[in-house]
N, C-alpha and C positions, 0 to 999 in steps of 0.2 A: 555569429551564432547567438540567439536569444534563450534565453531560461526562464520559466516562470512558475511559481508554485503557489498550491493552495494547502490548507489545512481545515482541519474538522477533526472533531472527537467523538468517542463513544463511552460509553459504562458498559463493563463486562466480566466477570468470574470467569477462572478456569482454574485448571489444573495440569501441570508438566510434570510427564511420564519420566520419572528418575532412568540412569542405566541400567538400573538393576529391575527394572520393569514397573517398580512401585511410583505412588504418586506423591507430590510435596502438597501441602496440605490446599484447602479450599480458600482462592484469594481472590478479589476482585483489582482491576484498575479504573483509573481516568485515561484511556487509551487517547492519544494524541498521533492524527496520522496525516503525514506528509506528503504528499505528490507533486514534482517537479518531471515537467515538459521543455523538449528542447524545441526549437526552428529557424531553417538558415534562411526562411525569409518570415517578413512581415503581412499578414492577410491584408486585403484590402481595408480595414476598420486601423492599419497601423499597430496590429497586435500579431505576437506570436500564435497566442490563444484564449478566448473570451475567460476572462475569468470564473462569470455568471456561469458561463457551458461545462470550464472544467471542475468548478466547487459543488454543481449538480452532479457532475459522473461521480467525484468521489464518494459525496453525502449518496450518491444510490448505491455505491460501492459496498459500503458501512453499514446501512441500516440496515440491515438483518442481523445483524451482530448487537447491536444497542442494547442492553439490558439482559441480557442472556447467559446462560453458561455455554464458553465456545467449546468446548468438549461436546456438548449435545447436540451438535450443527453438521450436518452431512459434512459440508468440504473436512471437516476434522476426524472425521470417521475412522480414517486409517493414520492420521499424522496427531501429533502431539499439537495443541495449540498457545506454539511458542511464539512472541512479538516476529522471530523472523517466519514463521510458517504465515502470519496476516501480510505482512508486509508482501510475502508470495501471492496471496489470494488477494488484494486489493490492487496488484501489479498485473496481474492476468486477469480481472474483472475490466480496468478499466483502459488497459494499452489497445484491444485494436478502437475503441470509440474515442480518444486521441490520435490514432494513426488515422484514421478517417476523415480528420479534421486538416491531415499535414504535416502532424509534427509527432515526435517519438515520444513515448514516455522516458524520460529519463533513468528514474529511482522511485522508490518508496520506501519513507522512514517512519517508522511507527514506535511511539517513546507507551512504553510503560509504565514510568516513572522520570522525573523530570530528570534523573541520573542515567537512564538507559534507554538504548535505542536501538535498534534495530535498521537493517537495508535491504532491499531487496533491487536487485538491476538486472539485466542481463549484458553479458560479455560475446567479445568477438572471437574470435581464433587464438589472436595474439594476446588474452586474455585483460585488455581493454572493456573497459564500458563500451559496449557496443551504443553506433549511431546508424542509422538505417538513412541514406541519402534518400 
């Protein structure tokens, strides 16, 4: 099995929707976002997956997010946009154009701060990180 990841950042403000309904005040990050692909074989170039091809999906993944308030952005419309709510939408943006290429998306880890991070994967049955053969 091969692994391989890229990273890329964004600037973005938000706001998360307390339990109590209210919100914590108006903050921005240096968003830092991770994606790791698996594959049990190597393409013809000797690579799991181009690096150039997968640091493109993610960077298109992201760029609508850059500089914005993610509370103002459709996918956020009915969700709070918490590091694990992007971690979801950059995981479902960029898994079937990795699955297309061969290989699974693994994870996405999205740090809000160099102390915190966030993951988004999907699992199997036996609640495993799922691997799609």
């Amino acid at each position: 099995m091969f692994e391989v990841k890229v990273a890329a950042g964004f600037c973005a403000s938000h706001r998360v929707r307390e339990d109590d309904g209210s919100y914590e005040p108006l903050h921005g990050h240096n968003w830092r976002v991770v994606a790791a692909a698996r594959a049990r074989r190597l393409n013809g170039m000797e690579m799991a997956l181009d690096f150039r091809a997968f640091e493109a999906m993610l960077k298109a993944a992201i760029d609508d997010l850059d500089h914005l308030h993610l509370n103002d952005l459709a996918p956020f419309a009915s969700k709070s946009p918490t590091a694990e709510r992007v971690a979801e939408l950059v995981f479902e943006r960029i898994a079937p154009k990795v699955r297309a290429l061969g290989c699974d998306l693994a994870r996405v880890d999205v740090w809000e701060a160099e102390t915190s991070v966030a993951s988004f994967f999907q699992e199997n049955e036996q609640g495993a990180q799922k691997w799609i053969p």
